[in-house]
C-alpha positions in Angstrom: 2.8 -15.8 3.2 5.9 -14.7 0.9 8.2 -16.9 -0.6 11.5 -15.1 -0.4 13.4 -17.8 -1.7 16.4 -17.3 -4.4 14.1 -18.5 -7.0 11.9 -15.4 -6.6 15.2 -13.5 -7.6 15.8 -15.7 -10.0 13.2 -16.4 -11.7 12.7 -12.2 -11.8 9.5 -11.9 -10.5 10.7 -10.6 -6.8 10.1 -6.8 -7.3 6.6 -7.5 -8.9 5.3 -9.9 -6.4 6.7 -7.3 -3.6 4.5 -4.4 -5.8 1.8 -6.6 -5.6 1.9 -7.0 -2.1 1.9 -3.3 -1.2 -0.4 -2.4 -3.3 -2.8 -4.7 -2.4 -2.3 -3.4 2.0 -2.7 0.1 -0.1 -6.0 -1.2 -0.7 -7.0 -2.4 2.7 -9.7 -0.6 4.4 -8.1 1.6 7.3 -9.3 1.2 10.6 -7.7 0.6 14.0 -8.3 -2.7 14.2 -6.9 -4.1 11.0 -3.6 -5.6 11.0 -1.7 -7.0 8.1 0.8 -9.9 9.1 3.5 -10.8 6.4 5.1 -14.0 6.8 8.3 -14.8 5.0 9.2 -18.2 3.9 11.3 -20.7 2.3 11.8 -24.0 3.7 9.8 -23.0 6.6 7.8 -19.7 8.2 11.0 -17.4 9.2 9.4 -16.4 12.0 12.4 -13.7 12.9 11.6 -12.0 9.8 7.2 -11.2 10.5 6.3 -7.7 9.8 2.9 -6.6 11.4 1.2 -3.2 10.6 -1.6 -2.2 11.8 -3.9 -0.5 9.0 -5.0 3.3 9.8 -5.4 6.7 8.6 -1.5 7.3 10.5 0.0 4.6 8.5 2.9 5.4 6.7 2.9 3.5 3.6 6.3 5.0 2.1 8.0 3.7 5.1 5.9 0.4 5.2 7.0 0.2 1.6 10.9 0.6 1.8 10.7 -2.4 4.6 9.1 -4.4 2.6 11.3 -4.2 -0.1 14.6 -4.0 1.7 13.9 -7.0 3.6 12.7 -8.8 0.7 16.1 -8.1 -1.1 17.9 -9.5 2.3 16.2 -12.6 2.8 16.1 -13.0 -0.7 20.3 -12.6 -1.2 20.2 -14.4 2.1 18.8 -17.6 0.4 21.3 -17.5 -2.2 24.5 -17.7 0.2 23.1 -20.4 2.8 20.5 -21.9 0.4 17.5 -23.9 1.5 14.1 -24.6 -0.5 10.7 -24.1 -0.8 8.5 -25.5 1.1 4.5 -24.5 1.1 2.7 -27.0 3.4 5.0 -26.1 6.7 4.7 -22.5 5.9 0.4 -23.0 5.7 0.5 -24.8 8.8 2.3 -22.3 10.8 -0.5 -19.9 9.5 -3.1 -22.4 10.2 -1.7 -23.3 13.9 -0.7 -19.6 14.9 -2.3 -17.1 13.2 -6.0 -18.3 12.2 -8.7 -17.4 14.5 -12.4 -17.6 14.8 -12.6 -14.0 16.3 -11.6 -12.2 12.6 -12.0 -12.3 9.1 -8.8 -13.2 7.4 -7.4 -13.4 4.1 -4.4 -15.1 3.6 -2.6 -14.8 0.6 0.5 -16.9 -1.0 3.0 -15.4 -2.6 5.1 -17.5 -4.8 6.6 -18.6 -8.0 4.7 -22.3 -7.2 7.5 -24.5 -7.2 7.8 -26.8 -4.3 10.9 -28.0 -4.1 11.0 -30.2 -0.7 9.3 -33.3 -3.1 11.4 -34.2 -5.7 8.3 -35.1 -7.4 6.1 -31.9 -7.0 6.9 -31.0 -10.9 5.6 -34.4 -12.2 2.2 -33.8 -13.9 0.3 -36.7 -11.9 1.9 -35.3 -8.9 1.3 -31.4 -8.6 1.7 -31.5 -4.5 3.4 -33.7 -1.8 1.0 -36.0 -0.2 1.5 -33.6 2.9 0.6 -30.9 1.2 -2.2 -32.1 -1.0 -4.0 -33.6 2.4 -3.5 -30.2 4.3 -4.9 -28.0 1.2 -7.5 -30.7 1.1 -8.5 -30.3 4.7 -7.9 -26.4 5.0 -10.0 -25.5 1.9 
């Protein structure tokens, strides 16, 4: 799950979460049955914008690399003109409800600056989630 919300251009930390995220497929073990899904979000999963790859010795991680980072600079410029926020629950429960299964081993891994910006009261220190979020967290982990 990446958060390609203005805030991640922001905030500055867009190129080096999108570093992170290559270099950590970089690191996946190639086979022909591994497949790395990357979900952007903001207020929701953009489910237009999913890249799949499929981890081998034929993948080409230059070209993997440039569409990472070009379409992380258009969603993220994208934000910015029509605006929306950050939302982490719906974007876990997509995962959860479309992408989990039983029949593989699966790492999912958020990418974000944290802030969650649907609950006006996410940044209060007795508060660090919205009630939806907290109970799904709760029940998923």
């Amino acid at each position: 799950l990446w958060d390609v919300t203005g805030a991640m251009g922001r905030v500055g930390i867009r190129q080096t979460v999108e570093d992170y995220l290559i270099n950590d497929i970089k690191r996946i073990k190639r086979s022909s049955n591994t497949e790395v899904v990357i979900i952007p979000f903001q207020d929701s999963a953009l489910t237009s914008k999913i890249m799949q790859y499929t981890i081998s010795d034929k993948t080409d991680f230059d070209a993997m690399s440039r569409s990472i980072r070009s379409e992380g600079r258009a969603m993220v410029k994208a934000h910015n003109v029509r605006g929306s926020y950050t939302d982490i629950a719906r974007p876990l429960k997509y995962v959860s409800k479309n992408w989990l299964s039983s029949n593989y081993n699966t790492k999912i891994v958020l990418l974000t600056d944290g802030v969650q910006e649907i609950d006006e009261q996410w940044n209060k220190a007795d508060n660090p989630a919205t009630p939806e979020a907290r109970e799904f967290l709760r029940q998923t982990i």
